[in-house]
C-alpha positions in Angstrom: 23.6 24.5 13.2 21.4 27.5 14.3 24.5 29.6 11.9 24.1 27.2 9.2 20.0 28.0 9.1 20.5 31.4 8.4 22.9 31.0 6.2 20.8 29.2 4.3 17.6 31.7 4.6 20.3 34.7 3.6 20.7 32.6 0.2 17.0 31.8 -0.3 16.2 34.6 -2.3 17.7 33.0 -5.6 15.8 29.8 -4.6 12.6 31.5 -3.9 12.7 34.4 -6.2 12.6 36.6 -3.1 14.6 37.5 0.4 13.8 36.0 3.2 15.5 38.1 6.2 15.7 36.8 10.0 13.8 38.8 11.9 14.9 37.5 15.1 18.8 37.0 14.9 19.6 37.3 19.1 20.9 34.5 21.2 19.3 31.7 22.4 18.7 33.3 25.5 17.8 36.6 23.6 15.1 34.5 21.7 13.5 33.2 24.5 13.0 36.4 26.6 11.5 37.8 23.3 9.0 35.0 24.1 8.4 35.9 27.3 7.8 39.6 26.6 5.4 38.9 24.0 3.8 36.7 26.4 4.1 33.3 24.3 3.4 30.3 27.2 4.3 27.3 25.9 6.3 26.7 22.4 8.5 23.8 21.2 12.0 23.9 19.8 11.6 21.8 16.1 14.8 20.6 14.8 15.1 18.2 11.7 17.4 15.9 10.0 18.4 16.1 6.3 20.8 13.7 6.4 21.7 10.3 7.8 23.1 10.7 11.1 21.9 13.8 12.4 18.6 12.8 14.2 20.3 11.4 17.4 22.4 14.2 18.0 19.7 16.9 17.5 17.5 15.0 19.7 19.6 15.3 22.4 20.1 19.0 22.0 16.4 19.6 21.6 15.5 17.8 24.9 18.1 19.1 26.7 16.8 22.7 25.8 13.4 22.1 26.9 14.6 20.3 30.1 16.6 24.0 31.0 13.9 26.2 29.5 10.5 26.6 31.4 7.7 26.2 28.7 9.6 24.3 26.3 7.6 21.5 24.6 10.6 18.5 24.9 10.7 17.9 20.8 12.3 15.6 19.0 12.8 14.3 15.4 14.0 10.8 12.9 15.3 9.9 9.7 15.4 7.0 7.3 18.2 5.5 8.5 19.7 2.1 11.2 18.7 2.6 14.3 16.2 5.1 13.6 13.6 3.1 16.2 16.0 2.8 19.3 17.0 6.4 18.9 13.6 7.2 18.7 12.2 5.2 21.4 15.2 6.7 23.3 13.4 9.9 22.6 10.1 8.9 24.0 10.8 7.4 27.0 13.0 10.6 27.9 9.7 12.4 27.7 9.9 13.7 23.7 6.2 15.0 23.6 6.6 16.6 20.2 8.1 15.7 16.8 9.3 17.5 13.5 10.0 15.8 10.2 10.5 18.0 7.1 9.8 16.0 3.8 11.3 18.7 1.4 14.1 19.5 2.9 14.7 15.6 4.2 13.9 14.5 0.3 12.7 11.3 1.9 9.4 9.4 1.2 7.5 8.7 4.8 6.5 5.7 3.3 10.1 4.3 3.6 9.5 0.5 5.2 12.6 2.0 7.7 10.2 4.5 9.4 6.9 1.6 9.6 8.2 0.6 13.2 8.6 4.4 14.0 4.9 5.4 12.6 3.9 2.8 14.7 5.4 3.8 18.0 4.0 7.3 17.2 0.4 6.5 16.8 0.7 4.2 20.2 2.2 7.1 22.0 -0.3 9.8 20.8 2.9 11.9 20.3 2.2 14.4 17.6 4.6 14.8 14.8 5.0 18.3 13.2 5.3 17.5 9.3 6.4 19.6 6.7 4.5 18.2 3.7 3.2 20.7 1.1 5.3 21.6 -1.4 5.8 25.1 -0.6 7.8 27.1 -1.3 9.0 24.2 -3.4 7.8 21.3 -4.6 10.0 18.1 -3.8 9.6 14.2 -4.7 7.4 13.2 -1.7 5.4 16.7 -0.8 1.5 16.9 -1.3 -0.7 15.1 0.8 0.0 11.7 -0.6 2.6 10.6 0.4 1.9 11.4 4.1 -1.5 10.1 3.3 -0.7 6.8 2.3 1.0 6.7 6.1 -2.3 8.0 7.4 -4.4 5.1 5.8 -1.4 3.2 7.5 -1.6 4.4 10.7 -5.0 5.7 11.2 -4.2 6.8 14.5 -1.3 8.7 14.0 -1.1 12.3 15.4 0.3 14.0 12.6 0.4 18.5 12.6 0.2 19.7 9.0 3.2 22.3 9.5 2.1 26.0 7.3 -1.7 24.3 6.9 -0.4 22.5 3.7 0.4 25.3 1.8 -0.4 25.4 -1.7 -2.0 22.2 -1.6 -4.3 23.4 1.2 -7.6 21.8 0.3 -5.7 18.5 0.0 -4.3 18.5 3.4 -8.2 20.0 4.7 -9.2 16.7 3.5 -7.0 14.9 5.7 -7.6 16.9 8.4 -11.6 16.3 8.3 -11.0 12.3 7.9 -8.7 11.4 10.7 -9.2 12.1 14.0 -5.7 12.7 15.1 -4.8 15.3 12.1 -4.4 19.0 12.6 -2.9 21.9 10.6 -1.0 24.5 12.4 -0.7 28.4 10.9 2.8 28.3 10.4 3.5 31.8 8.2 0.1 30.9 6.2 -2.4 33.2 6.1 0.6 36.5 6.1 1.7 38.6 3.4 4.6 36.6 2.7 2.4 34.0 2.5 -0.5 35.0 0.4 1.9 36.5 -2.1 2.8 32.6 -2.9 0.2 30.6 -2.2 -2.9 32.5 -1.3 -5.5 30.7 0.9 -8.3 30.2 -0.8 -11.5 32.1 0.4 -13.8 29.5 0.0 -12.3 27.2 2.3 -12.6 29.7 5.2 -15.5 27.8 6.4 -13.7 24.4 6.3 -10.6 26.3 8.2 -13.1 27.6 10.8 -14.6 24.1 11.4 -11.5 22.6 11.6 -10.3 25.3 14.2 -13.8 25.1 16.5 -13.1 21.2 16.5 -9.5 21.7 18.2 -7.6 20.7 14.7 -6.2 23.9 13.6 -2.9 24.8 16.0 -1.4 28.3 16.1 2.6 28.0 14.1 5.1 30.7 13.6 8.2 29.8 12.6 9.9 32.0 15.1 12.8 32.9 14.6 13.3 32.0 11.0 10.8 34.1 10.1 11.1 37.7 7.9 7.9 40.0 9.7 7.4 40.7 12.9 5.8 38.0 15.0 2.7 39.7 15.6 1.8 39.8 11.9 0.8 36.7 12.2 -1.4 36.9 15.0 -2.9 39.6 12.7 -3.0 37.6 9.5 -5.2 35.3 11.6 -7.4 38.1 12.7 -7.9 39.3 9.3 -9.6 36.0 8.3 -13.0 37.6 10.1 -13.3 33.2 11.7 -14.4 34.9 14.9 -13.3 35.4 18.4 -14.1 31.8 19.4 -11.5 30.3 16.7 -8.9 32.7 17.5 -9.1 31.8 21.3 -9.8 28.2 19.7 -6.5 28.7 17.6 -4.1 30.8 19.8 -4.6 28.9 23.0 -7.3 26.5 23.7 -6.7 23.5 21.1 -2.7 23.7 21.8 -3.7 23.5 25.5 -6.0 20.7 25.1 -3.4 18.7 23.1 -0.2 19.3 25.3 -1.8 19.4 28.8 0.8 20.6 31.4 1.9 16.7 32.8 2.9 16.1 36.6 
């Protein structure tokens, strides 16, 4: 799967208009020493189905990672498909603590009556779900903010993460964040060159992004390894938004702590 990935990243230039090179191509076991050495603590392993009958099997690679890997969030994901709330409660009670659905890739709407039952054993577990739902780099039938908003009214206390803080439609998914309790955005390549030459964060919400942060909704996101800089650069593209000390130790530690307490 990991081969199919890049595969799919060599090819994105004609997609995209641009290349997108994998920085970090080493083994799984090369990957996760380059954690270590760049001193990352605690870090999840998102997976995501785009196709019926994927989920299961994914989930049980995903939690079998994280039971072998020190610092491993155990992570999960679900589809629109049967038996998409037994695999999923499967999930939970075998300690899933984090989940990933990716709307533009998947080409699914969230507010599919399959996945009700599913939001609802979300919000009642507090388990925050990692969703790709702006439309960048592309825009896709059920991206923007609502769709995923229409499950938010829904499911007012779902956790959901806002993966790459909603890029483009970043105010949209600010909004979101500011009117339910349990949304976040995470940084996910937003705010990097690669970034800003697509969808540029606007300056005037820099205050809105540095509330958000202070409050304990804004999570630090990388992408690693798909990702084609160096993962520092965007430690420094969060720097370089001048939010302050407090929301970069807010950002980079602090809020992620606060939200996925070490359990036991």
């Amino acid at each position: 799967m990991q081969r199919r990935v890049w595969d799919h990243f060599d090819q994105a230039g004609p997609l995209i208009g641009r290349p997108w090179p994998i920085t970090y191509r080493g083994s799984e076991q090369e990957r996760v020493e380059t954690l270590r050495k760049l001193n990352v603590q605690m870090f999840s392993a998102l997976a995501y189905a785009h196709r019926p009958d994927m989920a299961a099997d994914l989930n049980e690679w995903t939690l079998a990672f994280a039971e072998r890997t020190p610092g491993c969030l155990p992570s999960a994901t679900f589809f629109p498909e049967p038996g998409v709330t037994a695999y999923a409660q499967a999930a939970l009670d075998r300690g899933a603590r984090i989940w990933k659905l990716h709307l533009q890739v998947g080409g699914f709407d969230p507010r599919l009556a399959e996945l009700d039952p599913v939001w609802g054993l979300m919000a009642e577990a507090g388990a925050p779900v990692v969703v790709h739902a702006g439309s960048g780099p592309v825009a896709a039938g059920f991206t923007g903010p609502g769709p995923i908003g229409d499950v938010l009214r829904k499911h007012p206390r779902l956790s959901v993460i806002i993966a790459h803080a909603g890029a483009p439609e970043y105010e949209g998914f600010l909004e979101l964040a500011e009117r339910y309790e349990q949304v976040r955005l995470d940084t996910t390549m937003a705010f990097t060159d690669f970034f800003e030459r697509m969808a540029p964060f606007p300056r005037d919400l820099r205050p809105r992004l540095r509330a958000l942060g202070l409050a304990g909704k804004v999570l630090l996101g990388s992408d690693f390894p798909n990702i084609p800089y160096p993962y520092e650069h965007q430690i420094e593209s969060l720097a370089r938004l001048e939010l302050g000390d407090e929301w970069l130790n807010a950002v980079c530690w602090w809020n992620a702590q606060a939200l996925f307490a070490p359990r036991g």
